[in-house]
VOGU-3710 file (C-alpha; in Angstrom, 3 decimals, decimal comma):
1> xxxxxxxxxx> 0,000/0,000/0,000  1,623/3,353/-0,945  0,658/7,248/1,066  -1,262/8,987/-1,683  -0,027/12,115/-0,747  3,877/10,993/-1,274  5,995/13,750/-3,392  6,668/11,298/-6,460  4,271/11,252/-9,390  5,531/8,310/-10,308
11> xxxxxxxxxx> 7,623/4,973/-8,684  8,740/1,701/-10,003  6,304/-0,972/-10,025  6,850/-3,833/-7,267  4,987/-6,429/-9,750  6,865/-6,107/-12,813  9,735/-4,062/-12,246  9,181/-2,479/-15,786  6,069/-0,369/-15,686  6,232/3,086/-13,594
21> xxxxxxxxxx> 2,917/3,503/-10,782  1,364/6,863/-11,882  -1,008/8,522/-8,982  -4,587/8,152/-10,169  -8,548/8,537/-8,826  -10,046/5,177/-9,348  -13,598/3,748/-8,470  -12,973/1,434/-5,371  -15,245/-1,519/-5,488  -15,557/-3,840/-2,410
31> xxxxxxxxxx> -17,951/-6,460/-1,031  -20,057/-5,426/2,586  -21,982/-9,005/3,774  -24,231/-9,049/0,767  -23,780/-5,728/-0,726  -21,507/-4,283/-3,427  -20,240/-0,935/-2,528  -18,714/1,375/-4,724  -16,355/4,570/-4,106  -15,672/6,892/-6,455
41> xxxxxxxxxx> -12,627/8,925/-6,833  -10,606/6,948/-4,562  -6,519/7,446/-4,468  -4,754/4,765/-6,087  -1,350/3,875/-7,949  -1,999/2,347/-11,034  1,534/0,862/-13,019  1,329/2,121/-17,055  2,543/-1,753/-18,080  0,965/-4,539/-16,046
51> xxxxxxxxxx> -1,875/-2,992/-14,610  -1,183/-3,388/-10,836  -3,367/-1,173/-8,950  -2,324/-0,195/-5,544  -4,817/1,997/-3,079  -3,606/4,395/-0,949  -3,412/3,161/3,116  -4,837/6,016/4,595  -7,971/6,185/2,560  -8,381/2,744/2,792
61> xxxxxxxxxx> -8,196/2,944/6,623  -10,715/5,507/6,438  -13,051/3,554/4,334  -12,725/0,896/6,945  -13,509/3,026/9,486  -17,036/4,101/7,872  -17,678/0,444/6,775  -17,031/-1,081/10,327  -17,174/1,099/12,642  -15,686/0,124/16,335
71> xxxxxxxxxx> -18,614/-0,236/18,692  -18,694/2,030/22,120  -17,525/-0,141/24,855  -20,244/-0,181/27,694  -20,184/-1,006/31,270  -22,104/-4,145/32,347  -24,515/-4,024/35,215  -23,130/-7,529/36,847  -18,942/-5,900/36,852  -20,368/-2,681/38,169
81> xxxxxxxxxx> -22,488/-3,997/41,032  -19,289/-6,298/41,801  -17,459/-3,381/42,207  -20,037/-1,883/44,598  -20,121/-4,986/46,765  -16,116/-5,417/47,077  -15,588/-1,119/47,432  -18,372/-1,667/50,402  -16,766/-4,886/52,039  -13,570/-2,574/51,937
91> xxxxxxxxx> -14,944/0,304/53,472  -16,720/-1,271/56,372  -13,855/-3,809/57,373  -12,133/-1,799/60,480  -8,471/-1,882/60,778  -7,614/-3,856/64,025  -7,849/-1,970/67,316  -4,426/-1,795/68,891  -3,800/-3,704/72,138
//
């Protein structure tokens, strides 16, 4: 996966080792359960001889992001009363009197 935004405007291909990757938009297809989904004008490096499309990381982590996002992590109601019980076990025990 190449950075879209690198300075180059074109690199050597890692496939073929002839063709030179030139910095294009592409439409990114890809498959969600049962659904196609298309993106258009999506960063990718496409090589002038073989073909070989590379897409740029970042956008691709982005489009990840959107497609699957990271649920919010909630609190379950059997750790938190847990917590209750063992803070109040804690806070009732008295330290031993001194003889």
């Amino acid at each position: 996966m190449r950075k879209y935004n690198e300075p180059q405007s074109m690199i050597p291909c890692s496939e073929c080792n002839i063709g030179m990757m030139h910095k294009t938009r592409v439409t990114y297809f890809t498959w969600l359960a049962d659904e196609l989904i298309t993106v258009p004008d999506f960063p990718a490096w496409i090589c002038d001889v073989c073909g070989k499309r590379e897409y740029d990381l970042e956008a691709l982590n982005n489009l990840a992001l959107l497609l699957n996002p990271i649920p919010a992590q909630t609190k379950s109601p059997k750790a938190s009363k847990s917590v209750q019980k063992s803070e109040g076990a804690k806070t009732s025990a008295q330290p031993p009197s001194p003889e």
